[in-house]
N, C-alpha and C positions, 0 to 999 in steps of 0.2 A: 121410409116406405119399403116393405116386405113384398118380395117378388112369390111366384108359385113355388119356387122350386125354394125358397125358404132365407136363402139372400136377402143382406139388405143392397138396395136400390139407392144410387145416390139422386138427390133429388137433382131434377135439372135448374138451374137457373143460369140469370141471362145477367153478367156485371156491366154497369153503364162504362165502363172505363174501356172495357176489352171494345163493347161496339164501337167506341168513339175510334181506337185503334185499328180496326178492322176495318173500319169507312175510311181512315183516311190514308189509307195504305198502310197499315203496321207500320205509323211512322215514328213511334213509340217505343216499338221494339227494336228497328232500325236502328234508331238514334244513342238508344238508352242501354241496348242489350237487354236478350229474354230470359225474363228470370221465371225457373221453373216454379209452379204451383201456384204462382201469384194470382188471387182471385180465384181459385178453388175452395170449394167449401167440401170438407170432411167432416164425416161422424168419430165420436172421437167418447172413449168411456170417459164420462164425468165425474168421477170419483179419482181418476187419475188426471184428468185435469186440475182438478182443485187440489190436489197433493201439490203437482206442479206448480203451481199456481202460486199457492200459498207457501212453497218450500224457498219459492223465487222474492217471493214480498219478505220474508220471515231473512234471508240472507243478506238481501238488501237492508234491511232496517238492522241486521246485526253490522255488517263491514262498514256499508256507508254511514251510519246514523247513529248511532249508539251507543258501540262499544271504543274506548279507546285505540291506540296501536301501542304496544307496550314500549317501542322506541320513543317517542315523542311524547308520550300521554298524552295529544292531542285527539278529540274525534275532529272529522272532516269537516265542518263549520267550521271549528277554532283554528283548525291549520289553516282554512282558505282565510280566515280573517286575517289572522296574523301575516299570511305571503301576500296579500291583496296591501296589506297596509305597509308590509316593507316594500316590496318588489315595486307596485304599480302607483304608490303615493310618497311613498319614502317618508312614510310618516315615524322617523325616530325617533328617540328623547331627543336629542339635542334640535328638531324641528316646531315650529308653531303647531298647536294642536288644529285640528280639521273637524267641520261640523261631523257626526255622527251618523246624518243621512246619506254624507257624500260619500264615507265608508262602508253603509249597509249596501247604500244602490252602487259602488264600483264590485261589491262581492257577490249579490244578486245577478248582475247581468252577467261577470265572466266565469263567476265557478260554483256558486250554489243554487239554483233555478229553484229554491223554496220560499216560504215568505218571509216579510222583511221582517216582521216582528220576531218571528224565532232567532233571524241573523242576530237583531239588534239586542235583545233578550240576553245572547250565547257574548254578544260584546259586552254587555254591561256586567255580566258576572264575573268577566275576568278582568275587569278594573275596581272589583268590591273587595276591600280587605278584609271583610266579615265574611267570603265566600273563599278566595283564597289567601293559601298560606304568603305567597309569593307573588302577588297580581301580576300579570303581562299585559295591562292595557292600564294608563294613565289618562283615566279619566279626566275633564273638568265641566262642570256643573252639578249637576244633583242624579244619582249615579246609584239611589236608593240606600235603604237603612236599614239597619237591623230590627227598627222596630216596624219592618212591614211593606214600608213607603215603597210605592214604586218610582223607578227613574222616568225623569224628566220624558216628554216624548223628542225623538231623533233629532227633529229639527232645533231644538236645545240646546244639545248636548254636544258637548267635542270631546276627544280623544286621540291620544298617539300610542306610540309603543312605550310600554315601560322601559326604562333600562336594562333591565335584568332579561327583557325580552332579545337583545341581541344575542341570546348565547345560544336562542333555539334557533338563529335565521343564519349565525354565523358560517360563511363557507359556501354557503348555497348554489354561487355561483359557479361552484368548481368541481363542478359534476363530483358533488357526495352522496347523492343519491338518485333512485329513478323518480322517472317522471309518466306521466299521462296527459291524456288528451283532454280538455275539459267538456263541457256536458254537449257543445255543438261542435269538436272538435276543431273552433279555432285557434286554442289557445290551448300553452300546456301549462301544469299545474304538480309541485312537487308530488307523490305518492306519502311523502316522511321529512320532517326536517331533521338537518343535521345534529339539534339537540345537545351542544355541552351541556345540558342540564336536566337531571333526572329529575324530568317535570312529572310523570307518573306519580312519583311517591312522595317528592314537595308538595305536590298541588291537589293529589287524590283526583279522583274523579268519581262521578256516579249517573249512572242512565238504565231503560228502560226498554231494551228488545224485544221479540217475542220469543219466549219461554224463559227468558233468561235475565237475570240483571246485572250491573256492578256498581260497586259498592267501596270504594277506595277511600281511604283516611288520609290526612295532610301528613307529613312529617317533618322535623326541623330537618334545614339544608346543612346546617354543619354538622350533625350525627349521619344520615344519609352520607356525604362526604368521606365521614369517617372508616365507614361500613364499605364504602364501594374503596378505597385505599385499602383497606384489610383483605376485601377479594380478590385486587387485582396482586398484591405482594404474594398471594396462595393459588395467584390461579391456575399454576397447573396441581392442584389438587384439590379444586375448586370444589369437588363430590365431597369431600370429605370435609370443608365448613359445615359444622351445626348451627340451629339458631341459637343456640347459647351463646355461641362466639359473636356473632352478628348483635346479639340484643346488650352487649356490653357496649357497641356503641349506639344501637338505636334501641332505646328506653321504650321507645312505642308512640305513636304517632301524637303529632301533635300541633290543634287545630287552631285556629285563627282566631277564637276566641278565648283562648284558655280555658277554663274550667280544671275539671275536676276527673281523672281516668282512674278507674277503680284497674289493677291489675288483675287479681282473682272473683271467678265469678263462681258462687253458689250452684254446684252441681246437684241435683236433683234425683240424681241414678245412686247418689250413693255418696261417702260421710266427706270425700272428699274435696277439697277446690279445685277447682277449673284454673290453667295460667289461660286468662283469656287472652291476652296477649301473644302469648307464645305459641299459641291454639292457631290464632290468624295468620302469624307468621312463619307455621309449618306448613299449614293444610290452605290456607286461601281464604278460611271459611271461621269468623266467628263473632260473639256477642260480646261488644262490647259496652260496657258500666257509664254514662258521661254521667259529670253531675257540677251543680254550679257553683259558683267558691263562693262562702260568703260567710261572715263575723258577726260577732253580739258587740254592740254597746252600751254602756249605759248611761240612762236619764235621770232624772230630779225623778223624787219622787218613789227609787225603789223601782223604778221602770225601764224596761229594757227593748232594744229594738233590733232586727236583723236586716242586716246590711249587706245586700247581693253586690257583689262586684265583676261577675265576670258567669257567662250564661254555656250552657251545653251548646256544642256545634248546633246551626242552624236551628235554633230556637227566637222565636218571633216574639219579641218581648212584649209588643203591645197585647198579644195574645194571651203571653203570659199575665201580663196585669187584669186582662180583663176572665182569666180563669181564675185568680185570686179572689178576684174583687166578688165573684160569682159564686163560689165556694164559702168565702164568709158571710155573703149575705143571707145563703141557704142553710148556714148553720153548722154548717160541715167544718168551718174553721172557726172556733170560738177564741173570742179574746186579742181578734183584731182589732186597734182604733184607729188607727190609720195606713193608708198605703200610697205611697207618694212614689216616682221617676225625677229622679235627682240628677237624672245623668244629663253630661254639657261636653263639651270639648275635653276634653281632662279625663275623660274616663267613664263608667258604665258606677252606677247606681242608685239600685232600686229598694226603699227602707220600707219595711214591715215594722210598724210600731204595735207593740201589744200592753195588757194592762199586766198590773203589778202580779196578778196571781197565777198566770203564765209561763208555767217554764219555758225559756226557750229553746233550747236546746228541741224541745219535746214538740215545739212548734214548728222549726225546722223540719224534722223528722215529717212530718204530717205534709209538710210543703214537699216534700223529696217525693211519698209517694201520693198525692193527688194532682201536683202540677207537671209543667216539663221541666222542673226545675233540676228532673231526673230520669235520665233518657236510655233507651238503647238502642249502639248503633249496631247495625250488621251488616258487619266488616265482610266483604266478598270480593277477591281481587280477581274478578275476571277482566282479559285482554285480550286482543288481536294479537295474536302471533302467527306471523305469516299467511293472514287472514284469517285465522281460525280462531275461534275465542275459546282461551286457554282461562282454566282458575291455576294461578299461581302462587306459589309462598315466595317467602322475601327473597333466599335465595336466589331463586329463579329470576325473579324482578332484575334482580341487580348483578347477573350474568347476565343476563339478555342488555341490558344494556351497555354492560362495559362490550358485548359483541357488537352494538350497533356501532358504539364508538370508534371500536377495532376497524371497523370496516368505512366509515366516517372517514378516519384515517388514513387509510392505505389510498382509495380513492381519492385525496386530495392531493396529495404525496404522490401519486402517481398524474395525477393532471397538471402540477406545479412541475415536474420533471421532467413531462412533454414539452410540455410551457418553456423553461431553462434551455430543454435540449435545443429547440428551437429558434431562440432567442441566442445562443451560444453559436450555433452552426452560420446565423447570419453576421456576427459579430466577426469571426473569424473566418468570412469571405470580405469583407472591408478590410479587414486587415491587412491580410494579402493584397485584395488590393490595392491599399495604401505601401506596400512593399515595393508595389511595380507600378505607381502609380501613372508616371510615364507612358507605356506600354499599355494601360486601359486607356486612358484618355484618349491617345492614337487609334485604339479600337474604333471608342466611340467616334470620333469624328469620320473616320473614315466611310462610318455607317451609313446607310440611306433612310433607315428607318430602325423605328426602336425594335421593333422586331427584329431585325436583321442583328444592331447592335447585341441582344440578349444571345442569339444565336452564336455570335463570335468569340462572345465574352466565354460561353460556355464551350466551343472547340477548341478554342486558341490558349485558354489559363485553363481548364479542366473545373472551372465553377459550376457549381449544380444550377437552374435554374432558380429556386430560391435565393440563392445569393447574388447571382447574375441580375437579377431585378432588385436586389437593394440596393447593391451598386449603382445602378439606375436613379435608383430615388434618390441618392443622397446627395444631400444639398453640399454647395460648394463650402460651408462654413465647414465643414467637417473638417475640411484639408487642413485647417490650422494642427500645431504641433499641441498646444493644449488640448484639442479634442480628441486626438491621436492619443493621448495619453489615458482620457477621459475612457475610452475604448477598451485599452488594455489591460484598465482596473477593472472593469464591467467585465469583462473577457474571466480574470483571474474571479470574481467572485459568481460567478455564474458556476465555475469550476468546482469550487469549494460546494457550490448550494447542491449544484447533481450530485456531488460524492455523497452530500450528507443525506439526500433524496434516497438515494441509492443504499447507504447504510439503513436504513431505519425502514425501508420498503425489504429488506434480506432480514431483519432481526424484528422480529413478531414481541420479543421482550424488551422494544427501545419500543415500541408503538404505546405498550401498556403503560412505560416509564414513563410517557407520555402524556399518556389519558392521566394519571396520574397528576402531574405534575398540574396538569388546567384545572382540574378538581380542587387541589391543595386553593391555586388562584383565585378560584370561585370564592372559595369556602372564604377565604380572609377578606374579601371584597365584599360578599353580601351575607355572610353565615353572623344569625343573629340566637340572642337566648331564648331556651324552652320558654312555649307559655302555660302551655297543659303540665298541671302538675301531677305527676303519675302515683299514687297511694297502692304501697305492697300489701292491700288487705280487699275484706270484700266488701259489698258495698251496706251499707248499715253498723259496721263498727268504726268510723268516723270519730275520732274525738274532736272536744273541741278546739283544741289546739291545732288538729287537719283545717280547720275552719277558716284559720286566723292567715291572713292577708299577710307575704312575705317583703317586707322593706329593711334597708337598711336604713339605721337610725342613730343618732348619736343621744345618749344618756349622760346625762351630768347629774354628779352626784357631789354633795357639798356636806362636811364634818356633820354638821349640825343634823343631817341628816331629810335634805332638802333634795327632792327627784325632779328631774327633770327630762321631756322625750322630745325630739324634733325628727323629721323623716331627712334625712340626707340629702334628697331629692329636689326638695323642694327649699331647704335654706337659700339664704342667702349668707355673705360675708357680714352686713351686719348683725344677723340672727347666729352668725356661729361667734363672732367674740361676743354677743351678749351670752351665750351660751357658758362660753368658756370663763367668762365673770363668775360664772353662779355656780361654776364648779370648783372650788376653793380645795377639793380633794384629786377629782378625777374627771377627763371626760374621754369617755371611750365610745368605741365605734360594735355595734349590735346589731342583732335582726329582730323584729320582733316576734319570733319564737324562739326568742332564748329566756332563760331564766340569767335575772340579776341575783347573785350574793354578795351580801353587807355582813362587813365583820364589826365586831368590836372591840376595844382596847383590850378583853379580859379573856379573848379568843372565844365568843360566843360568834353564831352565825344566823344567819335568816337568808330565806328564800323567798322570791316573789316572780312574775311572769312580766315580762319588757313589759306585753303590750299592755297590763292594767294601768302603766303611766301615761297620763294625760299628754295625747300627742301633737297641743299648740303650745309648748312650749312654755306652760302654766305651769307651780310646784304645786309635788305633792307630799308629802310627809313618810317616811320610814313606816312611820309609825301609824297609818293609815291601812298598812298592807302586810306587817308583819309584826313581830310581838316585841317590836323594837321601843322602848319610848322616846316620848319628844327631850328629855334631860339622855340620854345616850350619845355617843359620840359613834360617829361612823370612821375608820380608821383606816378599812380596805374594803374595795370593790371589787369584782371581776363579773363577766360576763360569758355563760357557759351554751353552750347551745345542749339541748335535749336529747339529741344522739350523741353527742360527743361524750356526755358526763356521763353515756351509758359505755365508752367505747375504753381506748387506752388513753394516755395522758397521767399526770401529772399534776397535782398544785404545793406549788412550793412558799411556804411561808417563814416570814422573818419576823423579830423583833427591835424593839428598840436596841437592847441589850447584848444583841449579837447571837440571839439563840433564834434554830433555823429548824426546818422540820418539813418533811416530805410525806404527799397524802395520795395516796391512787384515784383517779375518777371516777372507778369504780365504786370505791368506799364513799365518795365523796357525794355520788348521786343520791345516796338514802339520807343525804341531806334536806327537809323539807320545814313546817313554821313548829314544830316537837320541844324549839329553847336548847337545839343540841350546841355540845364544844367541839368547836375544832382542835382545838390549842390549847393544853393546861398552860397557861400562864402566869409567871411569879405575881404576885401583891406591889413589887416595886417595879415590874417590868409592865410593856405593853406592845400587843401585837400591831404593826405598821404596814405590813406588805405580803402580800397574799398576788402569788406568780403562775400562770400554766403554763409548763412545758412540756416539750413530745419524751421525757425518761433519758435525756441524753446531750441536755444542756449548760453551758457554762455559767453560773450565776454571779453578781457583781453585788459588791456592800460598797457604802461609803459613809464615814464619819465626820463629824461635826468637825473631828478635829484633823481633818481632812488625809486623814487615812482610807485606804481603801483594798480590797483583797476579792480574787479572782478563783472560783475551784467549781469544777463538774459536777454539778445537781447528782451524780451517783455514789458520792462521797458521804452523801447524806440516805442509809436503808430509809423504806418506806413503814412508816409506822401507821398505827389504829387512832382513829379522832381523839381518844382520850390520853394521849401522850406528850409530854413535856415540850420534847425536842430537844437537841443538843448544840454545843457551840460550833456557830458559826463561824465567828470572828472575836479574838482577845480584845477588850477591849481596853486603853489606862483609864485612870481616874479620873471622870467629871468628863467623860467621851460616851456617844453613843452613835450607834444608828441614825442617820438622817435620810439614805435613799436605800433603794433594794431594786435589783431587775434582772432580767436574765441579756445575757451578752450577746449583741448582734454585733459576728466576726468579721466584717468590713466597716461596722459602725464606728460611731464618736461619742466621749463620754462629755458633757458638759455640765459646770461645776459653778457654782455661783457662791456670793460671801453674802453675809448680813447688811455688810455697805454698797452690795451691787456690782464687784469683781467677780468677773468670769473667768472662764479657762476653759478651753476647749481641749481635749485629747485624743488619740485615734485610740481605739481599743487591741489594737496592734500592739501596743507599748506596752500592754497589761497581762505578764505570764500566769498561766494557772498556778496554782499554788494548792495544796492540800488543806484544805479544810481547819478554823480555828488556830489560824495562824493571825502573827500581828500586821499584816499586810504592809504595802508599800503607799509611801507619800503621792500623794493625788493633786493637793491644793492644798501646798503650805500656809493657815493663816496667821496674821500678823496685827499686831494691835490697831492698823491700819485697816484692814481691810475686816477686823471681824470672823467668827466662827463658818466654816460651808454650814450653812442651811437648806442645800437644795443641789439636785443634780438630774439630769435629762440624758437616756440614754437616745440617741439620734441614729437610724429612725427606730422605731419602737411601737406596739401594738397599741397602745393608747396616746390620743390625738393630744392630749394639754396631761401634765404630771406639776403638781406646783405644791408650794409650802405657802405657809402664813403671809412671808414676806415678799414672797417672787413670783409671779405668774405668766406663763408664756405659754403664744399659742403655736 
């Protein structure tokens, strides 16, 4: 209301509360104290109201609600869950798990006054392994899936603390950090947990404030680990860590589901790549590539099928089948016949079968960009710091934490030293007066009352009142001479603990050795292998070899030229000596993305790819897969991985005859199915042994007629594939080659006869010798025992080595 003179007027009104106070004496104000303005109505600009307003909700929802704390990685939910379930139920791993309701409603009533479904929500995600890297809650019952399901409702479900969850509660009680009041200020509630665990960047986190988001990636705890051990050794130069240095231990994040992280991302401004990775972990801010692993197999019939194994972070697979399934019906994806979820216990997969005129590869590609089978995430590492949301790069991350620890630290270190100093000061008034003890007793009787006694104690011995009242309490067993003693140990290590309190509270670089040292702890306790496999390329030049599903696998290969694949994994004892049965030449240990090379007697070579071998343990023929035929003999095997045959190395080959010859891996890679030679070798000779080494090994011969000779792989220059070779080993008449390997210098050589005489020797016994000499007696044989046919170097890169007559696994 606008008065004459142009003023606004406040309106009069009349509050029921003030009359009520006014009729009955101000006895409201009286009682309560008067609070100015109370019940005044103000005009007030509304466009600054609503600033205010909304500046206050907008803050709120970023501190309380939203964003992480960069100390803990926890937002306020997770922290009040996790102190709600240590603190007030003592729910730890080594306890029975607790319904799920009785957890949401103990954190509801004392420290988050929002709804229960959110609590119970924010509980069930951090007991999901598909959600994080590292759960902190050990679920039991149905706790939701990756393909969608939602968890059981609360009254279901139970849950305690994981294991791994003790590292963020450890300490807690030893004033490491502040605290607050909680939301009706009965109760307090940490601010931050003490955190040995950079749960931030193990666990990622992601949420939605206003104006702002964050967007955090999981990453492995032993690279993390690595990374914060490297800052703390530099951190007084901690400005000058780049992320270069940092990304030699952490590869780039990596999430719960495995897949697939393209490194470089297709930049659009111009001819260059993007490191998207290293984009993120400068600036806080960037796009990153997921995508999900998955292989060809093949069917009867000239038909092939793609085989998903492992899906982009939070990817909904039932969702994904049903955009499959909705894409090939619309025509969009031609040349589906079927699409099946294969997945059970044992692992994730999902089979796209297609018809025979279907490339796959080319079907793939089509899946990569119409489904989520090909995602981007963007990576945004905004945090609370110091309640302020910070975008941070890695560095920062992992400075700010090593500073929470710092300070973690000191403040325990200092509340344990109170604690000692305290516990010390009482210990050494019993002492004393155990000294006189006499002379207190008399005290005490004398006294009228305990007070008086405390009084006495304290004029008459000069005891502080703290000691003077221990004295008091202590029980007469004390007096014994064993507890006296009992005493003066407790006395002497209480001494020892403040000095070392004392040392490590003065030296700031014993606190970091420190942190250090619990990290290393962590890291061996729970630090497990990458899952995400991170590709140095961008995304669409994938081969398919990027595709193919990493195992280690044992390969048996047999003369006749018989293959054979099993996963390591999965054997058993009787599947690896049937294994070792069938391998009558070799069986060695592979991945399946290495390439197999098969030699032959005449030094000819072939190349093929692990995983084309049938991987139930079924043969398959040489001659299936390379221009080898079934009348061929297989003579030597080795197993090369695909960077390495591009990288250095070595393969050293032998003959029957004693002629030996050295190849670079280099040369070696442009080995492919061409019918090329390794090894000119003679008409009466034949190539046996085919060896890699790192350029700087000892290599070992042995003879039938049980000679044997020792000389450095560098005694032999490296020659061109179409080269003879030269002598290895002299050898007499009606002798030859029987074994060949390179010498492991704490190993044992073991040597076997025709009739089944062994000999075991230490390789200690066996001097280098220069090259094409007559070597030294190994296993003398004797009409008795028969010619050596066979010798095992112990231990050795290949799991079974055998001859015609001998085989051992």
């Amino acid at each position: 209301m606008s008065t004459a003179n142009g003023t606004d007027e406040q309106p009069q009104t009349t509050d029921p509360d003030e009359e009520m106070a006014h009729a009955n004496g101000q006895v409201n104000g009286q009682l309560n104290g008067h609070v100015e303005g109370v019940g005044e109505i103000r005009a007030v600009n509304i466009n600054h109201e609503m600033q205010t307003a909304y500046l206050d909700y907008a803050m709120s929802v970023i501190v309380a609600r939203a964003l992480p704390d960069v100390r803990d990685g926890l937002k306020p939910v997770h922290r009040r869950i996790l102190y709600s379930m240590y603190h007030d139920l003592g729910l730890t791993a080594d306890k029975p798990h607790k319904k799920s309701a009785r957890i949401v409603g103990e954190v509801l009533g004392k420290y988050h006054p929002h709804g229960d479904t959110a609590v119970y929500d924010a509980m069930v995600r951090m007991a999901q392994e598909f959600s994080l890297r590292y759960p902190l809650v050990d679920g039991q019952g149905n706790f939701g899936s990756i393909d969608g399901d939602n968890a059981a409702a609360m009254r279901y479900t139970e849950a305690r603390l994981a294991r791994i969850a003790n590292l963020m509660l450890d300490d807690l009680d030893k004033d490491t950090v502040d605290w607050q009041d909680n939301f009706d200020n009965s109760l307090r509630e940490p601010q931050v947990l003490p955190a040995a665990l950079p749960n931030l960047l193990i666990n990622g986190s992601n949420g939605i404030a206003v104006g702002m988001a964050t967007n955090i990636p999981p990453h492995n705890l032993s690279e993390v680990v690595d990374a914060l051990a490297y800052v703390i050794d530099h951190f007084d130069k901690v400005d000058e860590i780049t992320v270069e240095e940092l990304m030699r231990f952490i590869k780039g994040p990596d999430f719960p589901t495995g897949g697939i992280l393209y490194r470089f991302r297709e930049d659009s401004k111009g001819d260059e790549n993007t490191d998207a990775i290293a984009q993120g972990y400068a600036v806080g801010k960037s796009r990153l590539i997921l995508q999900a692993k998955a292989h060809f197999e093949e069917m009867s019939r000239n038909r092939s099928r793609i085989v998903v194994t492992e899906l982009p972070y939070q990817t909904n697979k039932t969702a994904l089948l049903e955009r499959i399934a909705t894409l090939a019906r619309d025509g969009k994806l031609e040349g589906i016949t079927d699409l099946r979820d294969e997945s059970d216990r044992t692992g994730m997969r999902i089979v796209v079968e297609m018809t025979r005129t279907v490339e796959p590869k080319q079907m793939l590609e089509r899946l990569f960009k119409y489904t989520p089978l090909q995602q981007t995430f963007g990576m945004q590492m905004l945090a609370l710091v110091e309640g302020e949301p910070r975008t941070l790069g890695l560095k920062r991350v992992l400075q700010l934490f090593v500073n929470h620890r710092q300070e973690v630290i000191r403040r325990r270190s200092e509340y344990e030293l109170a604690k000692a100093k305290a516990r010390a000061h009482i210990v050494e008034g019993l002492l004393r007066a155990l000294d006189i003890l006499d002379e207190v007793i008399a005290t005490i009787r004398s006294s009228r009352t305990v007070e008086t006694a405390r009084n006495n104690l304290v004029k008459n011995f000069q005891f502080t009142e703290i000691q003077a009242q221990a004295i008091l309490d202590m029980q007469l067993r004390r007096l014994a001479a064993l507890e006296r003693k009992k005493l003066q140990d407790e006395y002497k290590e209480l001494q020892t603990l403040i000095a070392h309190l004392e040392d490590l509270l003065a030296n700031p670089h014993k606190i970091l050795a420190l942190i250090k040292e619990d990290l290393l702890k962590i890291k061996e306790e729970y630090g497990d292998a990458r899952r995400t496999q991170i590709v140095e390329r961008t995304k669409g030049t994938l081969t398919s070899t990027d595709l193919l599903p990493e195992q280690d696998v044992w390969v048996a290969v047999s003369r006749d030229g018989d293959l054979r694949r099993q996963d390591v994994s999965s054997a058993s004892k009787t599947t690896a000596r049937q294994m070792g049965k069938k391998a009558d030449l070799t069986l060695i240990t592979a991945n399946t993305r290495d390439f197999l090379y098969l030699f032959g007697k005449d030094g000819q070579c072939r190349r093929l790819s692990i995983h084309e071998i049938p991987q139930d343990g079924s043969s398959r023929h040489a001659a299936d897969y390379t221009e080898f035929t079934r009348r061929d003999a297989i003579t030597a095997a080795v197993a090369l991985s695909r960077d390495l045959a591009d990288g250095a190395g070595y393969l050293f080959m032998a003959t029957a005859q004693g002629m030996v010859k050295r190849v670079t891996l280099a040369d070696f890679a442009n080995v492919a199915h061409a019918d090329p030679v390794v090894m000119n070798v003679d008409a009466r000779d034949r190539l046996g042994w085919v060896l890699q080494t790192n350029g700087n090994q000892d290599v070992i011969l042995v003879t039938k007629n049980g000679q044997s000779i020792r000389f450095n792989e560098e005694d032999v220059r490296s020659m061109g594939l179409a080269a003879g070779g030269v002598g290895g080993m002299k050898l007499k008449k009606n002798d030859e080659i029987v074994y060949a390997s390179v010498v492991e210098p704490t190993g044992e050589l073991l040597t076997m006869t025709e009739q089944g005489y062994t000999k075991r020797s230490s390789l200690e016994e066996y001097s280098t010798q220069g090259r094409n000499g007559g070597g030294i007696v190994t296993h003398k044989p004797t009409s008795r025992t028969g010619p050596v046919v066979a010798a095992l170097m112990l231990p050795g890169r290949a799991l079974v080595q055998a001859a015609d007559e001998w085989l051992t696994v």
